[in-house]
C-alpha positions as a Markdown table, in Angstrom:
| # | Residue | x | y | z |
|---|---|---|---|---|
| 1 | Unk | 20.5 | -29.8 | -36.4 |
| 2 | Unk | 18.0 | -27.4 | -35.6 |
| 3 | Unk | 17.0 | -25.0 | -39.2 |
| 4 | Unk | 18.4 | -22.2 | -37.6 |
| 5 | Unk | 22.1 | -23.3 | -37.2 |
| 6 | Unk | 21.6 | -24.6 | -40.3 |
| 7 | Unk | 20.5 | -21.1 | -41.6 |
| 8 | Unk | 23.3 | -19.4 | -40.0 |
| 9 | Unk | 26.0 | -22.7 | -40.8 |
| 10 | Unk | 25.1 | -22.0 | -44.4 |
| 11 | Unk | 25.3 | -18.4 | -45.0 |
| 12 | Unk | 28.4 | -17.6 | -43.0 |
| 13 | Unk | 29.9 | -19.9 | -45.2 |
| 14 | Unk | 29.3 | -17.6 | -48.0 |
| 15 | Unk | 29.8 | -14.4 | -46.8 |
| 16 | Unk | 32.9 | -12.2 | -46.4 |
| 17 | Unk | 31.3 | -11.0 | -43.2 |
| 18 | Unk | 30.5 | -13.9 | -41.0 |
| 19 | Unk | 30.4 | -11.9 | -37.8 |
| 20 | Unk | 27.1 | -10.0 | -39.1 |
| 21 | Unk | 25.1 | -13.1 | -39.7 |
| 22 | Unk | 21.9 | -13.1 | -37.8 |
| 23 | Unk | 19.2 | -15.6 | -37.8 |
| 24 | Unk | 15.9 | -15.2 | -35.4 |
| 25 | Unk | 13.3 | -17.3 | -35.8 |
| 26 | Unk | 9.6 | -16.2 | -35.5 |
| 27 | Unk | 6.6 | -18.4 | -35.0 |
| 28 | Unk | 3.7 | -17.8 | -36.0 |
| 29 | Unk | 0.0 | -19.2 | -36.9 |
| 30 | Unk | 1.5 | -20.4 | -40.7 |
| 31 | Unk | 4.4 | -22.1 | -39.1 |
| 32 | Unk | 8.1 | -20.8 | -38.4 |
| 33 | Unk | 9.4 | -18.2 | -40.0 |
| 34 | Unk | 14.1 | -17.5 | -39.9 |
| 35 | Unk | 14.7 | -14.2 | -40.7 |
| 36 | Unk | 18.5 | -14.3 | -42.0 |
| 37 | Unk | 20.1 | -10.5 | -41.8 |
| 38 | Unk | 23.3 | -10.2 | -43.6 |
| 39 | Unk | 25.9 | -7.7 | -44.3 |
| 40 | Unk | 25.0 | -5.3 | -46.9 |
| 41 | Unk | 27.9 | -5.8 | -49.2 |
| 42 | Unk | 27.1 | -10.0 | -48.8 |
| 43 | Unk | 23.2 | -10.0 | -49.6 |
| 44 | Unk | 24.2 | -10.8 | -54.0 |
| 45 | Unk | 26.2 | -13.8 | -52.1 |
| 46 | Unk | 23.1 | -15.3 | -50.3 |
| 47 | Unk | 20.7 | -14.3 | -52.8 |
| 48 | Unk | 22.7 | -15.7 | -55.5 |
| 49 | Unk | 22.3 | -15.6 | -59.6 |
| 50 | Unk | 18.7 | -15.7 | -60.4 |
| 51 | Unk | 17.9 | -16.3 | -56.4 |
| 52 | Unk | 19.9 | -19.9 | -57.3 |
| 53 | Unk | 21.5 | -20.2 | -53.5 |
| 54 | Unk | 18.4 | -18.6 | -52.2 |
| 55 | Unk | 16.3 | -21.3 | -53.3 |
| 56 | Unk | 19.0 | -23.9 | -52.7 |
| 57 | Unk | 18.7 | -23.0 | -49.1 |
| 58 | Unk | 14.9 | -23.0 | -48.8 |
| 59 | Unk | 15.0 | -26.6 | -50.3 |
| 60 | Unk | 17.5 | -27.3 | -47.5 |
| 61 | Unk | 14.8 | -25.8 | -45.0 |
| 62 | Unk | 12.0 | -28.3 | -46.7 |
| 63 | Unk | 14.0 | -31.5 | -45.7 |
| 64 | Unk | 14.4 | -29.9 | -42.2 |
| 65 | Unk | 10.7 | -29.0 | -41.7 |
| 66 | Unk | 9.5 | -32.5 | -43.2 |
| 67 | Unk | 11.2 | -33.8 | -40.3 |
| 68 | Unk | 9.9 | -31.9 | -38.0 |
| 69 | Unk | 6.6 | -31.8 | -39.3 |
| 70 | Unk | 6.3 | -28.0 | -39.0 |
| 71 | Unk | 5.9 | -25.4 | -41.7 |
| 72 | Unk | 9.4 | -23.5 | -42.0 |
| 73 | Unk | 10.0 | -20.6 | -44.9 |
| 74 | Unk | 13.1 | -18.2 | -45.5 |
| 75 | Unk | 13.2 | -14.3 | -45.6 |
| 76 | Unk | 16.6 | -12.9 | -46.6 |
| 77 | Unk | 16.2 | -9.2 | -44.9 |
């Protein structure tokens, strides 16, 4: 599973509005970079308390880029 369905697996699992998840992925010299654009009203949802399921998901991303040996990070936009 590639960290962008991952990404977009994830979050419209926690959202009320799946059909405005997006996920792009931008490369760059640092490494890959998943921009994940949500819904307005679902942004406290992915963000979570204290940036909990936020951080759960960028752990998720670690195990994915360790296997892939690439450099991957989260922006929530």
């Amino acid at each position: 599973m590639s960290a962008e369905s991952l990404v977009e697996y994830v979050a419209k699992a926690l959202v009320d509005e799946p059909d405005a998840v997006e996920v792009k992925a931008i490369d760059d010299q640092d490494g890959r970079v998943i921009e994940l654009h949500v819904a307005e009203t679902d942004m406290g949802k992915v963000i979570g308390r204290n940036g909990s399921v936020a951080k759960a998901m960028r752990t998720l991303l670690k195990v994915v880029a360790a296997r892939e040996g690439a450099s991957i990070s989260l922006e929530i936009v």
